[in-house]
Residue frames relative to the residue before (quaternion, step in Angstrom):
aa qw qx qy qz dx dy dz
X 1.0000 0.0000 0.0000 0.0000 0.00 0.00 0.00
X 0.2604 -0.7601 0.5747 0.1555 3.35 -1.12 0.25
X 0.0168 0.8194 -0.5714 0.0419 3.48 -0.91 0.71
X 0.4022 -0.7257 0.5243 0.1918 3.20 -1.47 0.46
X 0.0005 0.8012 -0.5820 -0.1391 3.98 0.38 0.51
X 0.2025 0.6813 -0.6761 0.1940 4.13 -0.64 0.57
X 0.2073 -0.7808 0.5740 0.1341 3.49 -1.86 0.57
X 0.1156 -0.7840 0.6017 0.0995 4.08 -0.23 0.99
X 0.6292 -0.4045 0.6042 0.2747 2.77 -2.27 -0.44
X 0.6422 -0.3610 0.4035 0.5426 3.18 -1.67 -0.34
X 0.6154 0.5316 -0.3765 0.4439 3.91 0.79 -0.57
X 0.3730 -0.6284 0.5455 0.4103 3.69 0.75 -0.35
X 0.2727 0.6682 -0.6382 0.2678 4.10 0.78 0.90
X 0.0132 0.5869 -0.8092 -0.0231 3.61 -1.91 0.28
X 0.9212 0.0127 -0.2196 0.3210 3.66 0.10 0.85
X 0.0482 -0.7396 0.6686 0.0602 3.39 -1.59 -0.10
X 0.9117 0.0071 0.0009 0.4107 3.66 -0.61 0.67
X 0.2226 -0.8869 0.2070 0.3480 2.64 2.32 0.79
X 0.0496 0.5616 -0.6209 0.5446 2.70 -0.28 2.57
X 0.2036 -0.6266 0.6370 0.4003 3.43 -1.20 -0.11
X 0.6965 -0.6355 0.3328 0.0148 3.46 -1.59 -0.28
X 0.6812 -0.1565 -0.1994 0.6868 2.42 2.03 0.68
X 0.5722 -0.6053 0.4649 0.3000 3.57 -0.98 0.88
X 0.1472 0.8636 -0.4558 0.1572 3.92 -0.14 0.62
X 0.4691 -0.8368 0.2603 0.1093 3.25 0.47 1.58
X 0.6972 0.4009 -0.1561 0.5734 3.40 1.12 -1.50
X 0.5944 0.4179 -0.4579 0.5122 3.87 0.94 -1.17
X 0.8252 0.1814 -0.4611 0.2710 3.79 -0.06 -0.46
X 0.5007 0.6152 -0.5333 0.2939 3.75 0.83 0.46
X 0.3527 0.7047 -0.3210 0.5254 3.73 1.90 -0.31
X 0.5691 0.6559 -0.2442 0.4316 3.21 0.71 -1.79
X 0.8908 0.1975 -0.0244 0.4084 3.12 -0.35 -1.71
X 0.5040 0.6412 -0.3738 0.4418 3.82 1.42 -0.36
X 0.5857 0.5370 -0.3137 0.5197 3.96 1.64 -1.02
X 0.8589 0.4505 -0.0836 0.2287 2.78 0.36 -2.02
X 0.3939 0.6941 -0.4995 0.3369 3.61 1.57 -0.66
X 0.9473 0.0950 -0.1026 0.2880 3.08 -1.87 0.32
X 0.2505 0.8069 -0.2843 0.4531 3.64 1.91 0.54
X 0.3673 -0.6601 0.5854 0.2946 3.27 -1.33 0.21
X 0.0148 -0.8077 0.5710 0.1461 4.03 0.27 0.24
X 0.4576 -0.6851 0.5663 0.0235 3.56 -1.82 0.94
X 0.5207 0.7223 -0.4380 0.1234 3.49 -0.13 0.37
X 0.6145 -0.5448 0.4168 0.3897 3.41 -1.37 0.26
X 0.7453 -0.5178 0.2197 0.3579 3.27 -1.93 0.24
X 0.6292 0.5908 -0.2572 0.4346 3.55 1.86 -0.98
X 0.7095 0.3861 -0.4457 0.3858 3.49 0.92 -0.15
X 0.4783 0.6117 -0.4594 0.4312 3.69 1.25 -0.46
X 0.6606 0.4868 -0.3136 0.4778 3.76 0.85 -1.25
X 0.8085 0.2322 -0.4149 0.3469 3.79 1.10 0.07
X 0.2295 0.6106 -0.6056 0.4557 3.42 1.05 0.73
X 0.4000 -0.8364 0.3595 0.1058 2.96 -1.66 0.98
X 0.6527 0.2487 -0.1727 0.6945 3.31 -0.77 1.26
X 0.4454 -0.7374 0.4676 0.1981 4.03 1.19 0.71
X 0.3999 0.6368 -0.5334 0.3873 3.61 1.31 0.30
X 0.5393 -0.5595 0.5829 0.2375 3.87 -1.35 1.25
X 0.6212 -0.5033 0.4806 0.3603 3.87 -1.52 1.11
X 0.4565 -0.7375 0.4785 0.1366 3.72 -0.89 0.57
X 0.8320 -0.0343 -0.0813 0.5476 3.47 -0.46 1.29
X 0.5196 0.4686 -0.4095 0.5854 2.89 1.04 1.49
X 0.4065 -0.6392 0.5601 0.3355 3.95 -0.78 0.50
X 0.0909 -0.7856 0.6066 0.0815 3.61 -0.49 0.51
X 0.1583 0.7983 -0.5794 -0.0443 3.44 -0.99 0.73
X 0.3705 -0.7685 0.5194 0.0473 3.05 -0.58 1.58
X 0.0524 -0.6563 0.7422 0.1254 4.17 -1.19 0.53
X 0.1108 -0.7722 0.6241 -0.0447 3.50 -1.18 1.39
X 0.6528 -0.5429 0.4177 0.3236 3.89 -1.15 1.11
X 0.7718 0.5061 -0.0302 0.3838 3.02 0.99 -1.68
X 0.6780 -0.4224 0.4977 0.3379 3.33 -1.55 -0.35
X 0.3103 0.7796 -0.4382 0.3223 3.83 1.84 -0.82
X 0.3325 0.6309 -0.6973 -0.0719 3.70 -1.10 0.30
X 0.4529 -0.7274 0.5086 0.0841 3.42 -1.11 1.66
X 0.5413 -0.7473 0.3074 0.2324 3.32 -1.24 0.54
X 0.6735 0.3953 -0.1942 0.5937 3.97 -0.11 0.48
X 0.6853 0.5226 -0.2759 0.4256 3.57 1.09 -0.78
X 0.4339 -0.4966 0.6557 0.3677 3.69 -1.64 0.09
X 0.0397 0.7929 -0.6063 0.0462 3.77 -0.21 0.73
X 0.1028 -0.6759 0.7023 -0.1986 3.22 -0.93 1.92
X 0.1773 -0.7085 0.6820 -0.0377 3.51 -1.47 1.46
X 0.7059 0.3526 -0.2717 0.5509 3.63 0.67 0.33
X 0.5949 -0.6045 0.5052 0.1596 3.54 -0.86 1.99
X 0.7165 0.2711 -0.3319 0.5504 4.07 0.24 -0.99
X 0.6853 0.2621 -0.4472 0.5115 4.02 -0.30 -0.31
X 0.6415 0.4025 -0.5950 0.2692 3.95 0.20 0.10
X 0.6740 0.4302 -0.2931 0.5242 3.58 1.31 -0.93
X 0.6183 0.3798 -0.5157 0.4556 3.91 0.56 0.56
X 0.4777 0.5808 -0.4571 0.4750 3.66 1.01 0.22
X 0.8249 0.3845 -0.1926 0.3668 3.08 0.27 -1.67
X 0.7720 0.2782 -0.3470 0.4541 3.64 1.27 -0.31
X 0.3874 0.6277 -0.4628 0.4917 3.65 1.43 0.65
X 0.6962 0.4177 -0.1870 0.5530 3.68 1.05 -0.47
X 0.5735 0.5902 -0.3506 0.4470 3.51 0.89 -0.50
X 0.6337 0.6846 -0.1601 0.3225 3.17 1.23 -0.83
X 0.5994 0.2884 -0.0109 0.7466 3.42 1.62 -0.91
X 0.8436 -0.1634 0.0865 0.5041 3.77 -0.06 -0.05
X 0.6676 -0.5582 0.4240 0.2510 3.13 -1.83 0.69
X 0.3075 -0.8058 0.4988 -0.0857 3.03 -0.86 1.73
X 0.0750 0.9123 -0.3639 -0.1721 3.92 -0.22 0.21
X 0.2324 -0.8011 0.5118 0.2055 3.76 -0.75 0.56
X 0.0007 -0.9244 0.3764 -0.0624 3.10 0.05 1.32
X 0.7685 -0.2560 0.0223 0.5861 3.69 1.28 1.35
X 0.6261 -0.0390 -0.7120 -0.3156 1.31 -2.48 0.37
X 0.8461 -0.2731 0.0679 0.4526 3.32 -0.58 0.06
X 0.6038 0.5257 -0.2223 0.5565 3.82 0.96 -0.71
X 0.6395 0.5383 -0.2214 0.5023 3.57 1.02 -0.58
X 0.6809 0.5103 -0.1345 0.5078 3.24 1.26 -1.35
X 0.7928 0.3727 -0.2344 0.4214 2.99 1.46 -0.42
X 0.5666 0.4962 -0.3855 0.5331 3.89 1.35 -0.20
X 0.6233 0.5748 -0.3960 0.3525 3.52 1.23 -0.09
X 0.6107 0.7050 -0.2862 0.2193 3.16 0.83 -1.39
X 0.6929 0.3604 -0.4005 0.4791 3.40 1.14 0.07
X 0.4759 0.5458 -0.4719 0.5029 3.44 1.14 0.16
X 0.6859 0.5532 -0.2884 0.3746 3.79 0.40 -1.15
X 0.4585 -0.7432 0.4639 0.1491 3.23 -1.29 1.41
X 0.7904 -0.2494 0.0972 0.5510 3.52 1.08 -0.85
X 0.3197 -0.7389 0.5355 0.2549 4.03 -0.64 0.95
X 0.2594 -0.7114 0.6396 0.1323 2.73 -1.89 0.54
X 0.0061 -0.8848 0.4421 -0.1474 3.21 0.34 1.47
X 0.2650 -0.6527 0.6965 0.1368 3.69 -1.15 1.64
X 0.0695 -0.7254 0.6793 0.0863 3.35 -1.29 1.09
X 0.4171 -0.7019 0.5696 0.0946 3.67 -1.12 1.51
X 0.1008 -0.8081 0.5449 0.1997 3.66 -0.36 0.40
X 0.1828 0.5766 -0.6009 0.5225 3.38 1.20 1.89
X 0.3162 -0.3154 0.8230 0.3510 2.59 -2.90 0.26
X 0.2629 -0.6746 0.6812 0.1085 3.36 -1.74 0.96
X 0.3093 -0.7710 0.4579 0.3165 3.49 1.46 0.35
X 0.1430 0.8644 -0.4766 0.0723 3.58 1.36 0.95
X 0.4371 -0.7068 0.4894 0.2645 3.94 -1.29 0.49
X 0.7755 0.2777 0.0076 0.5669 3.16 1.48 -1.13
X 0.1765 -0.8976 0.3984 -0.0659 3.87 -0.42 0.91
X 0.4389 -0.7485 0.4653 0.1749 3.43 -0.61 0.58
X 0.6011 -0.5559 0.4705 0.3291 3.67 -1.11 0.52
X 0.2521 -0.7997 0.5434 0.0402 3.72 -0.42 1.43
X 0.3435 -0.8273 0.4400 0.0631 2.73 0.24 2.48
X 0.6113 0.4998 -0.4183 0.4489 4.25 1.11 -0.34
X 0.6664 0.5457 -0.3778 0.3397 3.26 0.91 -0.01
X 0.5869 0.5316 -0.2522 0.5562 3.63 1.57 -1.03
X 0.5570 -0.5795 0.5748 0.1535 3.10 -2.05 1.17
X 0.7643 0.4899 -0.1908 0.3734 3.59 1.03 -0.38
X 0.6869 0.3176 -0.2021 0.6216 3.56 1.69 0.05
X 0.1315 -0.7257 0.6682 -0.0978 4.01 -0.87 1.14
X 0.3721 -0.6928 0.5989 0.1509 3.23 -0.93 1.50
X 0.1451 -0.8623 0.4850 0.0124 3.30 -0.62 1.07
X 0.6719 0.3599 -0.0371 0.6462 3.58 2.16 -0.37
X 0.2055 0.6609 -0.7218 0.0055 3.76 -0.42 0.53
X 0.2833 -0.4912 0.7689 0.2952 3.56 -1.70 -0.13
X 0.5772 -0.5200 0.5528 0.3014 2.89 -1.76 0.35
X 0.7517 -0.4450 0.2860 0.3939 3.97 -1.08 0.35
X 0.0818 0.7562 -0.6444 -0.0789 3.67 -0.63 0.51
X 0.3317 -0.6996 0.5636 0.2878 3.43 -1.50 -0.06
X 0.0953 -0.7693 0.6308 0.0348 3.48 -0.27 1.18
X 0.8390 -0.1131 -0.0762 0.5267 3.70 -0.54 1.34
X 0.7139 -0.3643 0.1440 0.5804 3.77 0.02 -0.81
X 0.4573 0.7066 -0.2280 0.4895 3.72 1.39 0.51
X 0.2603 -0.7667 0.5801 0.0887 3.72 -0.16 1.28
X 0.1060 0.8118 -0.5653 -0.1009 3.41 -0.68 0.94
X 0.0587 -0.7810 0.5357 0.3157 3.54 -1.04 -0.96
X 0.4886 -0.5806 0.5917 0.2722 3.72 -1.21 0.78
X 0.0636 0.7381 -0.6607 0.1212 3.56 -0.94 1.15
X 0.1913 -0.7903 0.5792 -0.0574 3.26 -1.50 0.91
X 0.0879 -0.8483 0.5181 -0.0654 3.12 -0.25 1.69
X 0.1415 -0.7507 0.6377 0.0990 3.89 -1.03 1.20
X 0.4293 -0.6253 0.6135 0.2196 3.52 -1.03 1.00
X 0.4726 -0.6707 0.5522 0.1477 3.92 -0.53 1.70
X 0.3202 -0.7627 0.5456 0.1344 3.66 -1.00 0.48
């Protein structure tokens, strides 16, 4: 399967100054509770904001860069069609994730089977935003949690399946 795992606002934001938008202890133990031992998807700007450019740990990381750039520890892919014939050649046998940045999140989303998506009931005064899966005819929230407070921030774990 493939999935998207990403956390917004009430606005459906995931960034600013490519960064995310708030620091949120439990969403990133989620994070890493999905994503462990996973293949994970992402573009070149979010690897460049991991710190110290060092790939997510105990996880296969496979990074698509603009550039000539090929990063260390990573599957590093410069061409858009071999990243989406990876990611849906793998999807196929085990759960794959695409996990930002925001342009990524979006050329996937028709490839992607279902998101896991923390909603903040904040403005993240965000710059950059995600596809507002309650709005589309083609994704149905099939999971909510009930409210938690994750530092000083109500959130909720939600679980979107792309409708056939």
């Amino acid at each position: 399967m493939i999935y998207s795992i990403l956390c917004v606002d009430k606005n459906y934001g995931i960034g600013k100054n490519n960064d995310l938008l708030f620091r949120l202890p439990k969403d990133m133990a989620f994070f890493k509770e999905k994503t462990l031992g996973h293949m994970v998807f992402l573009g070149e700007n979010t690897f460049l904001s991991f710190p110290h450019q060092k790939p997510l740990k105990d996880r296969i990381n496979v990074v698509l860069s603009k550039g000539v750039h090929d990063y260390p520890n990573v599957i590093n892919i410069h061409d858009f069609n071999e990243f989406i014939s990876l990611l849906r050649e793998k999807g196929k046998d085990e759960d794959v994730f695409v996990i930002g940045g925001a342009s990524i999140y979006h050329q996937t989303l028709p490839y992607v089977d279902y998101v896991y998506l923390t909603k903040v009931d904040a403005d993240g005064e965000a710059t950059v935003f995600f596809d507002n899966l309650d709005k589309l005819d083609n994704f149905e929230c099939i999971e909510k949690s009930e409210p938690v407070m994750d530092g000083i921030y109500p959130i909720r774990f939600c679980l979107y399946k792309r409708l056939k």
